[in-house]
C-alpha positions as CSV (number, residue, x, y, z in Angstrom):
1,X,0.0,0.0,0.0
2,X,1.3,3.5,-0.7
3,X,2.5,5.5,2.2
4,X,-0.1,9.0,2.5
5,X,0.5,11.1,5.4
6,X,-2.2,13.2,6.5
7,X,-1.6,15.7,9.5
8,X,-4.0,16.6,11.9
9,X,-4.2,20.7,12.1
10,X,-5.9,22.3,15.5
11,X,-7.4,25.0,13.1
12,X,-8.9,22.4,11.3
13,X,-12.2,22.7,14.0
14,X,-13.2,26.1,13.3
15,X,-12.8,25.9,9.7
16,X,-15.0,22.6,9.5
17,X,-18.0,24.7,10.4
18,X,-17.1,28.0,8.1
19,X,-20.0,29.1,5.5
20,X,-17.2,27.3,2.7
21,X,-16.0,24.7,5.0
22,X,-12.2,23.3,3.5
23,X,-11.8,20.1,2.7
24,X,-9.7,17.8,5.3
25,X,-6.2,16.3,4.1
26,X,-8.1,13.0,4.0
27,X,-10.8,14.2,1.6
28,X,-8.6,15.8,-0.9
29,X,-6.2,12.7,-0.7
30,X,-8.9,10.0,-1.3
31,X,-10.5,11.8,-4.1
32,X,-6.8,11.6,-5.7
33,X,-6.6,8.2,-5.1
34,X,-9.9,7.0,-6.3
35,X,-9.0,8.8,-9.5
36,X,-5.6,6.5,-9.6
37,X,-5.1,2.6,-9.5
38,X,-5.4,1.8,-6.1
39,X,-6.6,-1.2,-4.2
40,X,-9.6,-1.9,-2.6
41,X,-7.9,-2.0,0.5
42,X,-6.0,1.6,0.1
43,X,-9.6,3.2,-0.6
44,X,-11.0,1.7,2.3
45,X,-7.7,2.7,4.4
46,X,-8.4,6.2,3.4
47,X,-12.5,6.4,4.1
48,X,-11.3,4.8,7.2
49,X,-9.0,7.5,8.0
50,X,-11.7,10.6,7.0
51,X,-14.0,9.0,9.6
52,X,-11.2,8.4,12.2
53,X,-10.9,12.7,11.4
54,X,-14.6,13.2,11.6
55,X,-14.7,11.5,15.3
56,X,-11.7,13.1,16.6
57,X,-13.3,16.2,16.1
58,X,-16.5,15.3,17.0
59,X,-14.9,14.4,20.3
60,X,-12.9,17.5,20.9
61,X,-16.7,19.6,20.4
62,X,-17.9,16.9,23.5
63,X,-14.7,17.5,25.5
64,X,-15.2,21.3,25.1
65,X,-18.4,21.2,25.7
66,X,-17.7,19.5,29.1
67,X,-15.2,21.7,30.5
68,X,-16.6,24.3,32.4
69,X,-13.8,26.9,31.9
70,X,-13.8,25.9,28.2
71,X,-14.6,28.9,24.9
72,X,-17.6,27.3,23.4
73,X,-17.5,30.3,20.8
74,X,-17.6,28.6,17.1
75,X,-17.9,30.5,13.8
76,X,-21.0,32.7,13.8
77,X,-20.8,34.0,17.9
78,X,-22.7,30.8,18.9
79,X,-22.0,29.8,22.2
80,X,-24.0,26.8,23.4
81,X,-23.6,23.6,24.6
82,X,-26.4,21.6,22.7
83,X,-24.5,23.0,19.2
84,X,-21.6,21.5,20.4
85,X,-23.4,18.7,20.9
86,X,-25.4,18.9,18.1
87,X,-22.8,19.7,15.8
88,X,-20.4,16.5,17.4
89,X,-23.4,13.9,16.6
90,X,-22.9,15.1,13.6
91,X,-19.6,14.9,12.6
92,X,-20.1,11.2,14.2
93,X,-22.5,10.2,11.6
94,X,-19.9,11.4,8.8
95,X,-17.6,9.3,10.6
96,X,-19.9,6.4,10.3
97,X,-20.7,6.7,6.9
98,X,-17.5,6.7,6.3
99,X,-16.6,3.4,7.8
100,X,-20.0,2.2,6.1
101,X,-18.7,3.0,2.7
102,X,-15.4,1.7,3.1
103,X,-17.2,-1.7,4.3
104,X,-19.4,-1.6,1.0
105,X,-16.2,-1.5,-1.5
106,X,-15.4,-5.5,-2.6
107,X,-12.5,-7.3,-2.0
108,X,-11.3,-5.3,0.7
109,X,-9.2,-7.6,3.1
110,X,-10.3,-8.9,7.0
111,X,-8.2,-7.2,8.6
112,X,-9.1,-3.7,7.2
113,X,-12.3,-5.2,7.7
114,X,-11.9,-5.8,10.9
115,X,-10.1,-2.0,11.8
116,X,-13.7,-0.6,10.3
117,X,-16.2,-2.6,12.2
118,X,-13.9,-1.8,15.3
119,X,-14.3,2.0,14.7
120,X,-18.0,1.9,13.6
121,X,-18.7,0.5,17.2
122,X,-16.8,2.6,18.4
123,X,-18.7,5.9,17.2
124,X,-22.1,3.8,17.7
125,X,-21.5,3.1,21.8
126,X,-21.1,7.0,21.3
127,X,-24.1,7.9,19.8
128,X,-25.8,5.4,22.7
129,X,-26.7,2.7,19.7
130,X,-25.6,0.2,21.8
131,X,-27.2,-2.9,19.9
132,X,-25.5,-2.0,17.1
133,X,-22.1,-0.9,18.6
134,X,-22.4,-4.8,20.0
135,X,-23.0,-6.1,16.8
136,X,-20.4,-4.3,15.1
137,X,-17.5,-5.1,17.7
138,X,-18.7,-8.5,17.4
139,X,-17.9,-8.6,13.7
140,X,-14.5,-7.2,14.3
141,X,-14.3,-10.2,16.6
142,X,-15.1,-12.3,13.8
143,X,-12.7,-10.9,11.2
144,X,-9.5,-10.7,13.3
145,X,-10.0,-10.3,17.2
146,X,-6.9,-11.6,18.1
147,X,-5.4,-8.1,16.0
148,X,-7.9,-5.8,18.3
149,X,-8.1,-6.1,21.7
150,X,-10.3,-3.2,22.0
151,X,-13.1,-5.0,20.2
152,X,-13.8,-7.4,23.7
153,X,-13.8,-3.7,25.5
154,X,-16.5,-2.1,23.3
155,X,-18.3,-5.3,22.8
156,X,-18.9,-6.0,26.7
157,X,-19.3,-2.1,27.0
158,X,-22.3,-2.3,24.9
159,X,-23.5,-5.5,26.0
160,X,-23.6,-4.0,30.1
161,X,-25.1,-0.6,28.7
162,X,-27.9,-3.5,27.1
163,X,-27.9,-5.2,30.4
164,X,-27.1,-8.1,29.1
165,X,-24.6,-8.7,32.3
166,X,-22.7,-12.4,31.4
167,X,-22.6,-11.1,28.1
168,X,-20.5,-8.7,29.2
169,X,-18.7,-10.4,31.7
170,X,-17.8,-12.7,29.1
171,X,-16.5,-10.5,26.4
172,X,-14.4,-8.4,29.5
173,X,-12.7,-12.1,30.5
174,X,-11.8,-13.0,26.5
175,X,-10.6,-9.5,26.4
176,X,-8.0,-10.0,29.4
177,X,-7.0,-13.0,28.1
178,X,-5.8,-11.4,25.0
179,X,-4.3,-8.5,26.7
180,X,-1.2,-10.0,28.4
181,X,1.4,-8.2,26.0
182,X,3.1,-5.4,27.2
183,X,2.1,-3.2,24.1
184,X,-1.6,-4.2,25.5
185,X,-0.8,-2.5,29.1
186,X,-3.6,0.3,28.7
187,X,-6.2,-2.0,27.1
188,X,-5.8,-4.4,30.0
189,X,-6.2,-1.7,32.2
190,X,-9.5,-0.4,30.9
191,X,-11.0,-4.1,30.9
192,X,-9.7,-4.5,34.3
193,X,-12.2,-1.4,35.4
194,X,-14.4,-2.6,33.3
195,X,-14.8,-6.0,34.8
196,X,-15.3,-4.1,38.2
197,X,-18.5,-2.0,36.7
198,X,-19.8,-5.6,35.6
199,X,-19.2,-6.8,38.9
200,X,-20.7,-4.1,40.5
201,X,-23.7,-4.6,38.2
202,X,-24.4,-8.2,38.6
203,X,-24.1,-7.6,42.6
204,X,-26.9,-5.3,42.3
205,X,-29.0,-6.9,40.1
206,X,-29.2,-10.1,42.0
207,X,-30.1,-7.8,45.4
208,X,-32.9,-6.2,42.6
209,X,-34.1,-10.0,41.7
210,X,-34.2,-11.0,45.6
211,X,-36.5,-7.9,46.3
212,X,-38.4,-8.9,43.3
213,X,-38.4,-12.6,44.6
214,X,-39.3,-11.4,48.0
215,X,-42.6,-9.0,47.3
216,X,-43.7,-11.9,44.5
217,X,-44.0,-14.1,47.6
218,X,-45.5,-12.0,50.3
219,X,-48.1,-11.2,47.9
220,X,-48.5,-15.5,47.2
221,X,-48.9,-15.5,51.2
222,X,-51.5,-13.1,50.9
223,X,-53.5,-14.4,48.7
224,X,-53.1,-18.2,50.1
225,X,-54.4,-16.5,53.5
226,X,-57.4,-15.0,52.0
227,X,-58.0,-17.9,49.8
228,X,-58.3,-20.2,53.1
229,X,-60.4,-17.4,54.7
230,X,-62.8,-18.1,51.7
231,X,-62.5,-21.7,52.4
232,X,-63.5,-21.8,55.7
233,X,-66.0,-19.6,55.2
234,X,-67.3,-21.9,52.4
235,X,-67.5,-18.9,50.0
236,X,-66.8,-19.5,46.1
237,X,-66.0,-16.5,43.8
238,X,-67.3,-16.5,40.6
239,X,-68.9,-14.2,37.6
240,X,-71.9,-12.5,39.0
241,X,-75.0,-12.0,37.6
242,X,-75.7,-9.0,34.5
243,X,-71.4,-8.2,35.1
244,X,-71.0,-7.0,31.8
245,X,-73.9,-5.4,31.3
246,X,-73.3,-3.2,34.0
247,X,-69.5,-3.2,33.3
248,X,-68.6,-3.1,37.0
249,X,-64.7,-2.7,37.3
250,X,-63.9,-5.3,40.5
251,X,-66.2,-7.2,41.6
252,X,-64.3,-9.3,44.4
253,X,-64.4,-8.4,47.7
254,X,-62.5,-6.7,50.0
255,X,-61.1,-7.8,52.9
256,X,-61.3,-5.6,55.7
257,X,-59.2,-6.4,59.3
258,X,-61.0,-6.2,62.5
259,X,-59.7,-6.6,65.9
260,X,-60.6,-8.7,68.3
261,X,-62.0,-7.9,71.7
262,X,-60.0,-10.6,73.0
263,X,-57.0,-12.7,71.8
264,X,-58.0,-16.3,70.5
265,X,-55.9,-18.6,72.3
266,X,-55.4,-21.2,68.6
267,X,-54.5,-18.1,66.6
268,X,-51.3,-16.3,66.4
269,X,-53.2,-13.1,65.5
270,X,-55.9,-10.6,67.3
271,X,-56.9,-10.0,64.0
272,X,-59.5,-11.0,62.1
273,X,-61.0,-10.7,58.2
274,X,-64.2,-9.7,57.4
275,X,-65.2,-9.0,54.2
276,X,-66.8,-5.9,52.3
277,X,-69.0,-7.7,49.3
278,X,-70.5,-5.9,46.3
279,X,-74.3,-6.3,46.1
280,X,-76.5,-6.6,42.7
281,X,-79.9,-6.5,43.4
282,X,-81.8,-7.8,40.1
283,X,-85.8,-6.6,39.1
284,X,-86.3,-9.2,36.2
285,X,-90.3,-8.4,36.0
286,X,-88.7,-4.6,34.5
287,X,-84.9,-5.9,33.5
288,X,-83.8,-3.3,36.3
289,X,-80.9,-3.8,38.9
290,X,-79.2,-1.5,41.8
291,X,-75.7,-2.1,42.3
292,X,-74.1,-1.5,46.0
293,X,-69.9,-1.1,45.6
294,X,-69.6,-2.1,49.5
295,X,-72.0,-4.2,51.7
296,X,-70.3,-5.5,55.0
297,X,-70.3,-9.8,55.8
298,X,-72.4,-9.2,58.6
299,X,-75.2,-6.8,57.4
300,X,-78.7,-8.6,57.5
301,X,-80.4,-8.8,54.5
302,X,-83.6,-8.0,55.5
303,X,-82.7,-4.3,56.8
304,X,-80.6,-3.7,53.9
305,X,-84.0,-4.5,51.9
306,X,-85.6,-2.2,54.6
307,X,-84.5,0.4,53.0
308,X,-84.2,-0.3,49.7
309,X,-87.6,-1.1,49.5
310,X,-89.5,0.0,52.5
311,X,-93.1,-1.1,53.3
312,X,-94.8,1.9,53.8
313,X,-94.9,5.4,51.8
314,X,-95.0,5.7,48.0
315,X,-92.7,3.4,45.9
316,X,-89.6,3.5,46.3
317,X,-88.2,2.3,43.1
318,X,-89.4,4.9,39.9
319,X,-89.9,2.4,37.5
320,X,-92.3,0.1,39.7
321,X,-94.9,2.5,40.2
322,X,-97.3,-0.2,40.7
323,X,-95.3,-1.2,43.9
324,X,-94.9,-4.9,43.6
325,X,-91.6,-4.5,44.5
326,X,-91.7,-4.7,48.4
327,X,-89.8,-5.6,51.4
328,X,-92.6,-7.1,52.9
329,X,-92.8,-9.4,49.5
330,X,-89.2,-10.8,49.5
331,X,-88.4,-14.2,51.0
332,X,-85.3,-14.6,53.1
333,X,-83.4,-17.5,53.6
C-alpha cells in the first residue's frame, strides 16, 4: 500500500463549520486516489482515515463542551452547549458513513475489515446505539480479534449498557485473556475497570431480583391466607349475575381487618378478616338492577332491603310504580 500522510491541524475545527468549510487532508487525498489505481484495501484505508478525522473532532466539540472553563464560541458568535453537541453527533454520523462506505467496496481484506467494524462501534457506543455498537464489535471479533483487543472492551461495553450482564462479563474475561502483552498494558487496564463495573452490576441486580423474589412471595402468602379465609368460610368466587352489562370494574371483595376484643388462644393473630361484598340487586319483571360497591359480611339482608324497599310510603323504586316490589314481598333464607 502507498505510504499518504495526513496531518491533523488544530485549526482544522473552526474551519469545518465555516460558510465554505475546507476540505480535510483525508478528503482531498482519497478523491486523488480513487482517481488513480489503487486497491480496494487503500480506498477503504483512506475512508477509514476521513471517519477516524470526523470522530476526533467530534470528540474534541464533546470534550469542550464538558469543560466548564472551556470557549464554546464557534464560527457565527454561537455559544451553546447543545451545538456542540449537536454539531459533534454530527460529525459522528460522517464518521460512520464513512466506515459504512469503506465496508461496501469489494474485496477489501479482513483485517481492514476488521479495523472498520472496530471503529464503527466505536462511534455507535457514542451515539448510545448500543445494539448495534455490540453487533459491530462482534464482527470485528469475527474478522480478526486476536489483532484488536479493543473489540472485547467495546463489545462488553455495549453488552452491560444493554444489560445483558454475562454477556459482558464474558467479552471483559476474553478481552483480558488477549491483553497479556506489554504493548496491551492500557487495554488491560481499561477491561480491568471494566470488569469491576460488571461486577458491581451483577451484585446489584441479583439484590434487585431477591426484592423482586421477596414482594412476589408475600403477595403469594397473601393471597393463600385470603383464599383459606374463603375456604372456611365456604365462599366461592365466581362471575356474577348482568357483570357486563353493567360493566362493573372489580367485583371481588375486599377484605377488611377487625380486631378482636379478646386474643383467641389457637391463633397467632388478634386479628380477624371480614369481608366488604359488592351487592346486585336484580328486578327481572322490569330488566332493572341497583348495584351496592360495599356491603359488609355481617349486614342482614332484611334491613338492607328495609331500606331499599321500604313497606310503607310511596314506591320506592321509579320504575315500579305499581309497587310490587316490596320488602314485605321478599323471602329470606
Amino acid at each position: 500500500m502507498k505510504e499518504h500522510s495526513f496531518s491533523e491541524n488544530n485549526d482544522l475545527l473552526p474551519d469545518l463549520f465555516a460558510e465554505n468549510a475546507e476540505e480535510l487532508p483525508a478528503d482531498s487525498a482519497l478523491r486523488r486516489l480513487i482517481q488513480g489505481d489503487e486497491t480496494a484495501d487503500e480506498q477503504a484505508e483512506l475512508l477509514r482515515q476521513r471517519g477516524n478525522q470526523r470522530y476526533r473532532l467530534g470528540c474534541r466539540l464533546l470534550d469542550r463542551g464538558n469543560d466548564p472553563g472551556a470557549d464554546l464560541t464557534l464560527p457565527g458568535g454561537e455559544q451553546s452547549v447543545a451545538t456542540l453537541r449537536k454539531r459533534a453527533h454530527a460529525l459522528f454520523h460522517q464518521a460512520m458513513a464513512s466506515y459504512t462506505e469503506a465496508l461496501a467496496l469489494p474485496g477489501v481484506s479482513s483485517t481492514v475489515r476488521g479495523a472498520l467494524y472496530l471503529n464503527r462501534a466505536e462511534v455507535h457506543r457514542r451515539l448510545g446505539n448500543y445494539a448495534r455498537g455490540l453487533h459491530d464489535a462482534q464482527q470485528c471479533i469475527r474478522s480478526c480479534g486476536l489483532e484488536h483487543p479493543k473489540a472485547f472492551y467495546r463489545a462488553s461495553a455495549c453488552a452491560l449498557a444493554l444489560g445483558k450482564l454475562p454477556e459482558a462479563r464474558t467479552f471483559c474475561q476474553q478481552g483480558l485473556e488477549r491483553t497479556n502483552a506489554p504493548e496491551h498494558v492500557l487495554e488491560r487496564r481499561a477491561l480491568q475497570r471494566l470488569e469491576e463495573r460488571i461486577a458491581e452490576e451483577m451484585v446489584r441486580a441479583q439484590r434487585l431480583l431477591a426484592e423482586k423474589d421477596a414482594l412476589l412471595q408475600q403477595r403469594v402468602d397473601q393471597s393463600q391466607r385470603l383464599l383459606d379465609t374463603l375456604e372456611r368460610q365456604r365462599i366461592r368466587l365466581g362471575m356474577p349475575l348482568f357483570a357486563q352489562q353493567k360493566k362493573v370494574s372489580n367485583w371481588q371483595p375486599k377484605p377488611v381487618p377487625v380486631a378482636r376484643d379478646e386474643p383467641n388462644p389457637d391463633s397467632e393473630s388478634t386479628v380477624s378478616i371480614k369481608f366488604s361484598w359488592p351487592f346486585m340487586v336484580v328486578y327481572p319483571l322490569v330488566q332493572q338492577s341497583d348495584f351496592f360497591e360495599n356491603v359488609d359480611d355481617d349486614a342482614e339482608l332484611q334491613a338492607l332491603f328495609s331500606d331499599l324497599l321500604p313497606v310503607e310510603g310511596p314506591p320506592a323504586l321509579t320504575f315500579d310504580p305499581e309497587g310490587r316490589y316490596r320488602c314485605d314481598r321478599v323471602a329470606f333464607w
